[in-house]
VEXTILUM-285825 format. One record per residue: residue number from 1; y, x, z of N, C-alpha, C in turn. Coordinates in Angstrom, 1 decimal, always signed. Layout:
N
num,n.v,n.u,n.w,ca.v,ca.u,ca.w,c.v,c.u,c.w
NUM,Y,X,Z,Y,X,Z,Y,X,Z .
...
This chain:
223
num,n.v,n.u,n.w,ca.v,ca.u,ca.w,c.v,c.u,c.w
1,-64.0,+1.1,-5.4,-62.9,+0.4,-6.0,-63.1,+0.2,-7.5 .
2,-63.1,-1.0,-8.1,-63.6,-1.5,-9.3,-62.0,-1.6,-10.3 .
3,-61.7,-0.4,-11.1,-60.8,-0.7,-12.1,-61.2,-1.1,-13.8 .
4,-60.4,-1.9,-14.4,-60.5,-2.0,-15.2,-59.6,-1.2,-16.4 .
5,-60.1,-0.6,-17.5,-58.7,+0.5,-18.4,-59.1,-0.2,-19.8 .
6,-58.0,-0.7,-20.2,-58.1,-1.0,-21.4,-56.8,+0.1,-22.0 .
7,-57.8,+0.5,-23.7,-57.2,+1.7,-24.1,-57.9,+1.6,-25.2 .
8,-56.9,+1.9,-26.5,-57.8,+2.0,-27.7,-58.0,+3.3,-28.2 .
9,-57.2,+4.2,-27.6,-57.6,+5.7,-27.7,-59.3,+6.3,-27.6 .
10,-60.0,+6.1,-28.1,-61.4,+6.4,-27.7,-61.2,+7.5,-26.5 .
11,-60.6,+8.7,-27.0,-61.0,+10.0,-26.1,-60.2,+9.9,-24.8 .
12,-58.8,+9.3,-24.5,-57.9,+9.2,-23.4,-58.9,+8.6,-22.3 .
13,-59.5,+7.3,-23.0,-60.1,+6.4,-22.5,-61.1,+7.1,-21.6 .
14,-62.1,+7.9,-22.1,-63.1,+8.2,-21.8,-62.6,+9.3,-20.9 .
15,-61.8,+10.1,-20.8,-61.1,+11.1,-20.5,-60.6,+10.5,-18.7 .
16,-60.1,+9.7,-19.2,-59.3,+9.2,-17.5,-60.9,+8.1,-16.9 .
17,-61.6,+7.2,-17.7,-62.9,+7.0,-17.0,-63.2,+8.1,-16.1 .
18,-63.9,+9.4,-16.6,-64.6,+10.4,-15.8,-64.0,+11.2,-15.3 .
19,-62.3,+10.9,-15.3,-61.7,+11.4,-14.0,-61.3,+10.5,-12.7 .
20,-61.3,+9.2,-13.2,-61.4,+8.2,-12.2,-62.7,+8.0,-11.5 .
21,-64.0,+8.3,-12.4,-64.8,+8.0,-12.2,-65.5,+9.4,-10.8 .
22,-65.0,+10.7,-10.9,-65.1,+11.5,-10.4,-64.1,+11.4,-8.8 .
23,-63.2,+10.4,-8.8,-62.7,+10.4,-7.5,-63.1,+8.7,-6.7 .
24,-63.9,+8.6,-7.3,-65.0,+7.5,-6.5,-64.4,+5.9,-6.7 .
25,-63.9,+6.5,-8.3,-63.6,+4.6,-8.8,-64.4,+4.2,-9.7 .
26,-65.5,+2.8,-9.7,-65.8,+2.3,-10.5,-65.0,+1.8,-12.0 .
27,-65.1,+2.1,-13.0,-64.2,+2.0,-14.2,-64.9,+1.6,-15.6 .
28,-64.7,+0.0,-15.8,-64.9,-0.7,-16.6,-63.7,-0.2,-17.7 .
29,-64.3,+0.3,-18.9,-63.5,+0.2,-20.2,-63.7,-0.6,-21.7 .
30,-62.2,-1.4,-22.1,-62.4,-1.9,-23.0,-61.2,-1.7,-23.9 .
31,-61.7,-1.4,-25.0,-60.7,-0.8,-26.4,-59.9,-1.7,-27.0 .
32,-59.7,-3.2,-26.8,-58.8,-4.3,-27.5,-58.0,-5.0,-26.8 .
33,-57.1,-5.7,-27.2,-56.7,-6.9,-26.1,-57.2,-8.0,-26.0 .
34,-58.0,-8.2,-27.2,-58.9,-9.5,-26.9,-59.9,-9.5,-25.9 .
35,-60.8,-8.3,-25.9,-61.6,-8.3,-25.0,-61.1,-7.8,-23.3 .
36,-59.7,-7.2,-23.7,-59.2,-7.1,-22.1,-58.7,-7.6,-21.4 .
37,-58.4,-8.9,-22.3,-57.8,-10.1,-21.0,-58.8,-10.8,-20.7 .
38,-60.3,-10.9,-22.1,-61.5,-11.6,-21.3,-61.9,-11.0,-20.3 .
39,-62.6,-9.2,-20.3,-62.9,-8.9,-19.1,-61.7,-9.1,-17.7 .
40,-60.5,-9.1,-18.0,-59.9,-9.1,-16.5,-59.6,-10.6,-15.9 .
41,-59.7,-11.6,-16.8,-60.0,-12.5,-16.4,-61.3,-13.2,-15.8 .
42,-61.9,-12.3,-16.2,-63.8,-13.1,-15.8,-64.3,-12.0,-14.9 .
43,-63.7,-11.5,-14.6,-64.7,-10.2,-13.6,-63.3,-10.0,-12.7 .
44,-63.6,-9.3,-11.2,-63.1,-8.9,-10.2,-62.6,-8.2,-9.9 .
45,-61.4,-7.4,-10.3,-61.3,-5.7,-10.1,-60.2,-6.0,-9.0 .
46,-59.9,-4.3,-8.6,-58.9,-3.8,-7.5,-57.8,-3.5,-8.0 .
47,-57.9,-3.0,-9.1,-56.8,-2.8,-10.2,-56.9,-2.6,-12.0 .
48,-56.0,-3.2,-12.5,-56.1,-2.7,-14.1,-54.7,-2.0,-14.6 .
49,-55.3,-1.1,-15.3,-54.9,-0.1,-15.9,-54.5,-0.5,-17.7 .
50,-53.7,-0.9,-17.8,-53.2,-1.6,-19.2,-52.2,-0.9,-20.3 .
51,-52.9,-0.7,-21.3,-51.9,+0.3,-22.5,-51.6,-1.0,-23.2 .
52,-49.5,-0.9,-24.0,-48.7,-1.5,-24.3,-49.6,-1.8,-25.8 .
53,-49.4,-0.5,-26.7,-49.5,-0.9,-27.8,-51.7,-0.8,-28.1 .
54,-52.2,-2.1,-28.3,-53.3,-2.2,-28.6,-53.7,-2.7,-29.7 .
55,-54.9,-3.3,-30.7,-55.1,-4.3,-31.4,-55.5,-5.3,-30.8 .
56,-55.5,-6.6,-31.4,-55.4,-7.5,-31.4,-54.3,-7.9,-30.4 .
57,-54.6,-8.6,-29.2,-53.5,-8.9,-27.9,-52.6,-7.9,-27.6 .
58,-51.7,-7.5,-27.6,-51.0,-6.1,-27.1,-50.9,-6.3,-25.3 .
59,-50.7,-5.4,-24.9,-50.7,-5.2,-23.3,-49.4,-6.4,-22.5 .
60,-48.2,-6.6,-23.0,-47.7,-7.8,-22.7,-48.3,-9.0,-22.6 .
61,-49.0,-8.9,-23.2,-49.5,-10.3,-23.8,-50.7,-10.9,-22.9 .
62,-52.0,-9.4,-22.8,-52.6,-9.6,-21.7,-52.5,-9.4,-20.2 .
63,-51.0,-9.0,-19.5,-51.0,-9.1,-19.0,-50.0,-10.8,-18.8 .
64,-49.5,-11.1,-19.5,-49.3,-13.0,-19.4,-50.4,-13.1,-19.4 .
65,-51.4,-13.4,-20.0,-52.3,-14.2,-19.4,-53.4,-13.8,-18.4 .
66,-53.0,-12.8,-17.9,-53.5,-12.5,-16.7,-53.0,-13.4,-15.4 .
67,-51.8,-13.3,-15.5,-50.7,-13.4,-14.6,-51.1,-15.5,-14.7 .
68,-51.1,-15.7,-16.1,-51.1,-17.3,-15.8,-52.6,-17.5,-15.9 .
69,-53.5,-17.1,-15.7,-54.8,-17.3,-15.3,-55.1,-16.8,-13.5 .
70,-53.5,-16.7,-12.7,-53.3,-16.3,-11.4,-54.7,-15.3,-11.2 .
71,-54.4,-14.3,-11.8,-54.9,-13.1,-11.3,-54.1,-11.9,-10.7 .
72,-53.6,-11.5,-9.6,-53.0,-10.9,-9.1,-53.3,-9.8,-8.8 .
73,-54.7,-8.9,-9.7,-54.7,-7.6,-9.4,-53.3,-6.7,-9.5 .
74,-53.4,-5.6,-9.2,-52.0,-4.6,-9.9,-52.8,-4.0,-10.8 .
75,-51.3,-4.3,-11.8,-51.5,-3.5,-13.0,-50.7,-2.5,-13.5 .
76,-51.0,-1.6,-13.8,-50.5,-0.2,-14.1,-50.7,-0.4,-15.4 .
77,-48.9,-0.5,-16.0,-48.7,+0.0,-17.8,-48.9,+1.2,-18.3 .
78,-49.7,+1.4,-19.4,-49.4,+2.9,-20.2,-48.6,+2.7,-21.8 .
79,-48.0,+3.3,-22.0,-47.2,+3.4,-23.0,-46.9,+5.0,-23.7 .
80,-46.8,+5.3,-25.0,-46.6,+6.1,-25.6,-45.2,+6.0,-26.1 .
81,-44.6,+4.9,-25.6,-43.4,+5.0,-25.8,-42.3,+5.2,-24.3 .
82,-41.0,+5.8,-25.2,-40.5,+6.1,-23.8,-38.8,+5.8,-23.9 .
83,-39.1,+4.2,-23.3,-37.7,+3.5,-23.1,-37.7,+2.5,-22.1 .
84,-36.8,+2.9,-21.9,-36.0,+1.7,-20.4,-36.7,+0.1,-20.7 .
85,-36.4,-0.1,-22.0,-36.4,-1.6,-22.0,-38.1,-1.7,-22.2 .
86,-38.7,-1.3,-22.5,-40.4,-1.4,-22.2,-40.9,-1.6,-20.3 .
87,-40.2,-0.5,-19.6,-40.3,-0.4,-18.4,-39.8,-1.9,-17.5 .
88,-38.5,-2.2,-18.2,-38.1,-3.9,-17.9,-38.9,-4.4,-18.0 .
89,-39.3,-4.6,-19.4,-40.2,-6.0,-19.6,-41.3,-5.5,-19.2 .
90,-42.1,-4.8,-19.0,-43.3,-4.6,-18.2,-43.0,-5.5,-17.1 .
91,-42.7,-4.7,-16.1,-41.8,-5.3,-14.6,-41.8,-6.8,-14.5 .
92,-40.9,-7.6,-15.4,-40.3,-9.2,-16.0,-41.8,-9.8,-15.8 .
93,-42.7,-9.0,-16.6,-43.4,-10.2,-17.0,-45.0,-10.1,-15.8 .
94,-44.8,-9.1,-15.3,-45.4,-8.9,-13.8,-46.3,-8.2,-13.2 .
95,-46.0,-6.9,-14.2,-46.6,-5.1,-14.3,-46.3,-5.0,-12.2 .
96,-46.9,-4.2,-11.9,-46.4,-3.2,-10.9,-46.4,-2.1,-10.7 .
97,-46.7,-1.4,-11.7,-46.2,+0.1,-12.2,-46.5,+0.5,-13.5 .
98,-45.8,+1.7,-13.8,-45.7,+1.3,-15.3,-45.8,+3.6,-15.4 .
99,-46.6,+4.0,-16.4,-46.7,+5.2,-16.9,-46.3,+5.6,-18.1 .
100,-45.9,+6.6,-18.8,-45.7,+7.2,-20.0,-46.4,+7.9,-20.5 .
101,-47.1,+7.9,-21.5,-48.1,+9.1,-22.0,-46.9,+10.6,-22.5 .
102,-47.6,+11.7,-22.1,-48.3,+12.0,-21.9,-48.5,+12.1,-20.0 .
103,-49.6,+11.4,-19.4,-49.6,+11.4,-18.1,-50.3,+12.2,-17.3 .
104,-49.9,+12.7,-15.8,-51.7,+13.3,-15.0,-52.2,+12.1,-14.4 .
105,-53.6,+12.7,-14.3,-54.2,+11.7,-14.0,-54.5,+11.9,-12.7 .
106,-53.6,+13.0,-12.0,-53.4,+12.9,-10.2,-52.6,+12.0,-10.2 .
107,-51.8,+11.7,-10.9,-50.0,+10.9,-10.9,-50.9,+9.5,-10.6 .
108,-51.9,+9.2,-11.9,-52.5,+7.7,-12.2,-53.6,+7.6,-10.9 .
109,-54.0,+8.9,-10.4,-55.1,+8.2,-9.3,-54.1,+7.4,-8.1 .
110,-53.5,+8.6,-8.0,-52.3,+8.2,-6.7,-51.8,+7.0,-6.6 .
111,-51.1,+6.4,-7.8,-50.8,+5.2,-7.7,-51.8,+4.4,-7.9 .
112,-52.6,+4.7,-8.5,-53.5,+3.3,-8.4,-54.3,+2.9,-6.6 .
113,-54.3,+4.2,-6.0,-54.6,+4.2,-4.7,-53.8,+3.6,-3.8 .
114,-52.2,+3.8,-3.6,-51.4,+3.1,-3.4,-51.3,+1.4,-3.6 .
115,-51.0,+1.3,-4.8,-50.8,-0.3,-5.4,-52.8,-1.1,-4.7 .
116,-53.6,+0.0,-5.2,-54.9,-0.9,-4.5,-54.2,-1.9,-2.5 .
117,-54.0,-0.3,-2.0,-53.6,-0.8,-0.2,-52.8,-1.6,-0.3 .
118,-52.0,-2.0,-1.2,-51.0,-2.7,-0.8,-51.2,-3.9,-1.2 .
119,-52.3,-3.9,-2.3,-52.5,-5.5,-3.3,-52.7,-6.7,-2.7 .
120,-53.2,-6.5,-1.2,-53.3,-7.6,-0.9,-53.3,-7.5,+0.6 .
121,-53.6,-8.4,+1.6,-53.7,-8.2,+3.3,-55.0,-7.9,+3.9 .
122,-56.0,-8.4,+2.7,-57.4,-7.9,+2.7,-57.9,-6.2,+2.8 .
123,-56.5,-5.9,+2.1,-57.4,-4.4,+1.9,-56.0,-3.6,+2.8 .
124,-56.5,-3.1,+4.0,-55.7,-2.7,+5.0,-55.4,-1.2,+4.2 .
125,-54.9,-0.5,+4.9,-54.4,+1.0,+4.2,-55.5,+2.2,+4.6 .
126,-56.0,+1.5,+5.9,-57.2,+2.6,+6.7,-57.7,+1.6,+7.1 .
127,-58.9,+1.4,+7.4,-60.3,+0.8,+7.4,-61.0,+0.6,+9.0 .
128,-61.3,-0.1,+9.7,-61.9,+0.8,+10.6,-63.1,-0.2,+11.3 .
129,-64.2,+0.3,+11.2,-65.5,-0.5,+11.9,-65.7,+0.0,+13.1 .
130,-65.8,-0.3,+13.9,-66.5,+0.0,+15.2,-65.8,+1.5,+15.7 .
131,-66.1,+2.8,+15.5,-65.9,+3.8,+15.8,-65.6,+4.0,+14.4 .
132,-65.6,+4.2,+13.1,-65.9,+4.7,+12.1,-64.4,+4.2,+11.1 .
133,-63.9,+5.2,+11.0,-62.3,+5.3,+10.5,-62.7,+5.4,+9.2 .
134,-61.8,+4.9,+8.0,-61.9,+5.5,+6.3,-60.5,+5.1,+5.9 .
135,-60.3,+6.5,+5.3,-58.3,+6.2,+5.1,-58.7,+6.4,+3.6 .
136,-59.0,+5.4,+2.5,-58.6,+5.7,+1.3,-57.6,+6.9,+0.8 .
137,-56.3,+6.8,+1.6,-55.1,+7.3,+0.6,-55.6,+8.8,+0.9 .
138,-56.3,+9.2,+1.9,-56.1,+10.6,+2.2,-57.9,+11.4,+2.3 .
139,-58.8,+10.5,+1.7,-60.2,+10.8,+1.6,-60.9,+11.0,+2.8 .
140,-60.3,+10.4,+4.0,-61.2,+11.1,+4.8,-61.9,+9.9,+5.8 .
141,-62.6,+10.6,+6.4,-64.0,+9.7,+6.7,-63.8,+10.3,+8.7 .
142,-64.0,+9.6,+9.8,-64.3,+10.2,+11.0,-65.1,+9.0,+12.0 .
143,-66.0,+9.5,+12.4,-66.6,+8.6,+13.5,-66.6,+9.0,+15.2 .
144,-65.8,+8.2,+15.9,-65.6,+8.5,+17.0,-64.6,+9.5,+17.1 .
145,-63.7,+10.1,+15.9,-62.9,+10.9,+15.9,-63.4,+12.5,+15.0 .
146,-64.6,+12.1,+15.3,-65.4,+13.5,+14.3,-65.2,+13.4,+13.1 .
147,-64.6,+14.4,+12.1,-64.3,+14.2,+10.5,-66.1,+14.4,+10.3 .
148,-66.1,+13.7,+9.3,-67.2,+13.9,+8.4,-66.8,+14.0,+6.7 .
149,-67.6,+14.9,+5.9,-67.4,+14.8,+4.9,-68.5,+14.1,+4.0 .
150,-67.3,+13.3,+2.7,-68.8,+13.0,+2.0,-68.2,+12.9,+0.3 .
151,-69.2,+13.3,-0.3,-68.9,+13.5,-2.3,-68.2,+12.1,-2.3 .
152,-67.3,+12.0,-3.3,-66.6,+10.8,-4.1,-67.2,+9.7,-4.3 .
153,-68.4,+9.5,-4.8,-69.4,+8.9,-4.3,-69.9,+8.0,-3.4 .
154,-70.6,+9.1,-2.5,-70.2,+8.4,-1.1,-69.3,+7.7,-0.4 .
155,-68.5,+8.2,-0.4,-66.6,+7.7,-0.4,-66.7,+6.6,-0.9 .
156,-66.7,+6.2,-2.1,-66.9,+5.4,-2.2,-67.7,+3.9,-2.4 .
157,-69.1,+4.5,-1.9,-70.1,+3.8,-1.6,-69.6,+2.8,+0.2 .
158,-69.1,+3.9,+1.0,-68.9,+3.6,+2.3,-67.7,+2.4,+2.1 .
159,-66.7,+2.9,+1.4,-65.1,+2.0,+1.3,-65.7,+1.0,+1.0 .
160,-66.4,+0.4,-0.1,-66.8,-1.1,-0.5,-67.7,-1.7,+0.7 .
161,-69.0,-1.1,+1.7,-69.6,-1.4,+2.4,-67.9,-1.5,+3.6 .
162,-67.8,-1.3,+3.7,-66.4,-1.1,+5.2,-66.0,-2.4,+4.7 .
163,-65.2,-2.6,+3.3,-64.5,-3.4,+3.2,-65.4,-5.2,+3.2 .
164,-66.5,-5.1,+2.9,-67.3,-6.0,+3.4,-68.4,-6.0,+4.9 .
165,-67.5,-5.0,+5.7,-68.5,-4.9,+6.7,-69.4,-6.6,+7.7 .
166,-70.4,-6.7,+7.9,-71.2,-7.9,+8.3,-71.4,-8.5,+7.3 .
167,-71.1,-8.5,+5.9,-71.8,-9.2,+4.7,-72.9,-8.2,+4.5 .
168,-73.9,-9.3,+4.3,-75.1,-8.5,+3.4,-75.0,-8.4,+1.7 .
169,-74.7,-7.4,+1.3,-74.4,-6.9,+0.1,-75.7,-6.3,-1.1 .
170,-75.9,-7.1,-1.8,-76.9,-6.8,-2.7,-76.9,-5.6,-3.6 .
171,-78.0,-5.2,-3.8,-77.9,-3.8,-4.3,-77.3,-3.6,-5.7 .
172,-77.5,-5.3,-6.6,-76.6,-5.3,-7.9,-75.2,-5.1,-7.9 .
173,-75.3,-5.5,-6.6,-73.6,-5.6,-6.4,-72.7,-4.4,-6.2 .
174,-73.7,-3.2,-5.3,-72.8,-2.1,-5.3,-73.1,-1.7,-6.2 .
175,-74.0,-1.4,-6.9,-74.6,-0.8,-8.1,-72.7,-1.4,-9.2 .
176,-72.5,-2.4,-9.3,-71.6,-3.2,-10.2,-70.1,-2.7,-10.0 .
177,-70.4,-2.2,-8.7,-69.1,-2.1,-8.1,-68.4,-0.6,-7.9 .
178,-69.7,+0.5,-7.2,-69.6,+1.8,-7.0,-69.5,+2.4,-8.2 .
179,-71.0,+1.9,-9.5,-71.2,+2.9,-10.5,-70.2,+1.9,-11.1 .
180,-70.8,+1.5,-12.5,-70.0,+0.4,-13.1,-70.6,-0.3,-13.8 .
181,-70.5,-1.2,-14.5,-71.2,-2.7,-15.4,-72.3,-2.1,-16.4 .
182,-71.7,-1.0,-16.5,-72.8,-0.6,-18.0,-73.7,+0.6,-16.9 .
183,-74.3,+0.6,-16.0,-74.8,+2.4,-15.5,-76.5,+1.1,-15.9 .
184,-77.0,+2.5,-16.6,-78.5,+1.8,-17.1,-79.4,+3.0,-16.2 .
185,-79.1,+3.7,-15.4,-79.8,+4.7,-14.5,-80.7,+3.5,-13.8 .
186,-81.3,+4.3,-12.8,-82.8,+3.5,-12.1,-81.7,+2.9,-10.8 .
187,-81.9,+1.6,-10.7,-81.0,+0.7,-9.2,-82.0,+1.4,-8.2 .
188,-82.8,+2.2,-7.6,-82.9,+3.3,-6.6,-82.0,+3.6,-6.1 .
189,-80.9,+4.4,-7.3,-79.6,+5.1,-6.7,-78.9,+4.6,-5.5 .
190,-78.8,+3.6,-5.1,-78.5,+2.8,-4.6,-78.9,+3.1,-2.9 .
191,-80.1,+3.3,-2.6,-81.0,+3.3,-2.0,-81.2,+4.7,-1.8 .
192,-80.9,+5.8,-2.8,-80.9,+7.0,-2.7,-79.5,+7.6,-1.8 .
193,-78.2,+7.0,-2.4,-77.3,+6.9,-1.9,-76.7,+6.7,-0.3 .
194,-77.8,+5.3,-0.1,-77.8,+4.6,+1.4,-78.3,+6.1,+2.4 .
195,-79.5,+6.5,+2.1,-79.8,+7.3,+2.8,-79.0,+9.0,+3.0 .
196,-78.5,+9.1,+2.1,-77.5,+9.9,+1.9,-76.2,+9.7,+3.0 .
197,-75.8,+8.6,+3.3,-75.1,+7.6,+4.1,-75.4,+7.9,+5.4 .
198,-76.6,+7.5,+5.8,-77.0,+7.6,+6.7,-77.5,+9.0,+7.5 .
199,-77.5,+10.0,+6.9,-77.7,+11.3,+7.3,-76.8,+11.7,+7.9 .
200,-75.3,+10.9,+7.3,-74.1,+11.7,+7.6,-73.1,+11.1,+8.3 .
201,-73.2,+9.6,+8.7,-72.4,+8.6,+9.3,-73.1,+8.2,+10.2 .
202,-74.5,+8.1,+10.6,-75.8,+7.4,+11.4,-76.6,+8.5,+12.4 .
203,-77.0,+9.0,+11.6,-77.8,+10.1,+12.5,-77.3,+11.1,+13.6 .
204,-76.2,+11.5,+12.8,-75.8,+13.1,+13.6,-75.1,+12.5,+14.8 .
205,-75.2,+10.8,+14.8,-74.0,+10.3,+15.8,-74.7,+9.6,+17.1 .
206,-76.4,+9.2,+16.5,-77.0,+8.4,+17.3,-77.1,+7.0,+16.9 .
207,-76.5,+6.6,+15.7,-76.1,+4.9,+16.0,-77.3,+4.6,+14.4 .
208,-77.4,+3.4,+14.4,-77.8,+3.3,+13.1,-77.1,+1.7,+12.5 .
209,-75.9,+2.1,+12.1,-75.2,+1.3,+11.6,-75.0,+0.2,+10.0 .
210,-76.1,+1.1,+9.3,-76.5,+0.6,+8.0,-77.8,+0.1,+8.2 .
211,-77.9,-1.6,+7.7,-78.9,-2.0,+7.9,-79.4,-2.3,+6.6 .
212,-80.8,-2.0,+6.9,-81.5,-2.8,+5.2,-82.1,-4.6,+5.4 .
213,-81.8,-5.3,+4.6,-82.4,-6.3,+4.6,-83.2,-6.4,+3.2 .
214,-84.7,-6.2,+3.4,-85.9,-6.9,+2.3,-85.4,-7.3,+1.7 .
215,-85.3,-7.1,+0.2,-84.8,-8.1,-1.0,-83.8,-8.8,-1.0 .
216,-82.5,-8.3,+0.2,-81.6,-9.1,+0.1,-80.7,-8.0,-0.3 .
217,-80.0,-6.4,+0.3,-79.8,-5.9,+0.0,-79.2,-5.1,+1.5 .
218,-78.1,-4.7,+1.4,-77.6,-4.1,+2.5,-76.3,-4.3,+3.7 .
219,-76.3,-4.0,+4.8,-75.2,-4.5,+5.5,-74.4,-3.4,+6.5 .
220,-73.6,-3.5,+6.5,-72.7,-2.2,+7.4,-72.5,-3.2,+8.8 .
221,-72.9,-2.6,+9.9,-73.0,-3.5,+11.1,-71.3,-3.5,+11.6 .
222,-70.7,-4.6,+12.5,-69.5,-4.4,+12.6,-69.0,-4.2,+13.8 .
223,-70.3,-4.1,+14.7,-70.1,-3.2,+15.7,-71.6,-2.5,+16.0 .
């Protein structure tokens, strides 16, 4: 799942990235509102994560022109302020959930996990290919009924493959989507990952469900 956090707090920022980042969300961060209505306008996320008071654009502002550039991610307000009429106009102008610093960032995973299942009809609440079940809200993975476990990571290496199951999926793409826009690591990982995948979804079960396609990238079969 690909969120976007715009936050001019250097440390919060970075702080909720690598706790988002540790429960298997890809998380693009930008420090302005100029550049965070460009990135949420020109790139694809699952959800954005938007602080009121910023420089340049303030968080109202980019979320109007989110909203009239018909982008319909959910977006979750943060504010250091704490009044009713902030919580309105959030809401008015076409927030769908709104936080108060000082926040947990169980509170911010949770809803953002929520508001993702519900964002759209595309993204069901639990997942399911062939035998092979994945419930987002509650981390768990089962094939044929068998739990399997797998790192955050994984988790969410499989969720994006599930959610595109029968597309062949290029390796930039999960790379863009699982790690994030900036990961300058070796595109291996990718491929290191798959087989990681397959040890634990494929093998122990008999099936071989993840396919490689030569230079095109990868596919989760859909039956």
């Amino acid at each position: 799942m690909r969120v976007l956090l715009v936050e001019d707090d250097l440390s919060l920022a970075e702080l909720v990235r690598r706790g988002l980042a540790a429960e298997g969300f890809s998380v693009d961060v930008q420090h302005n509102g100029n550049d965070g209505l460009w990135a949420a306008t020109e790139n694809p996320y699952d959800a954005v994560v938007l602080d009121i008071m910023l420089p340049g654009l303030n968080g109202y502002d980019i979320l109007k022109g989110i909203r009239k550039a018909e982008v319909w991610a959910p977006v979750i307000m943060l504010t250091a302020k704490d009044g009713d009429l902030d919580e309105v106009d959030a809401f008015d102008i076409g927030a769908d959930d709104y936080l108060t610093k000082p926040f947990s960032l169980a509170v911010l995973t949770a809803r953002l996990r929520a508001l993702i299942r519900r964002g759209a009809p595309a993204r069901p609440a639990v997942l399911t290919v062939g035998d092979l079940v994945l419930d987002p809200g509650s981390g768990q993975v089962t094939r044929g009924g068998t739990a399997i476990h797998l790192t955050a990571k994984e988790f969410a290496l499989l969720e994006y493959m599930m959610r595109h199951a029968g597309d062949v999926i290029p390796k930039a793409e999960l790379v863009d989507h699982v790690w994030d826009s900036a990961f300058e690591g070796d595109m291996n990982i990718v491929e290191v990952y798959i087989g990681y995948l397959r040890r634990k979804i494929d093998e122990p079960f008999g099936v071989r469900s993840i396919e490689t396609l030569r230079g095109r990238g990868y596919r989760l079969a859909t039956a």
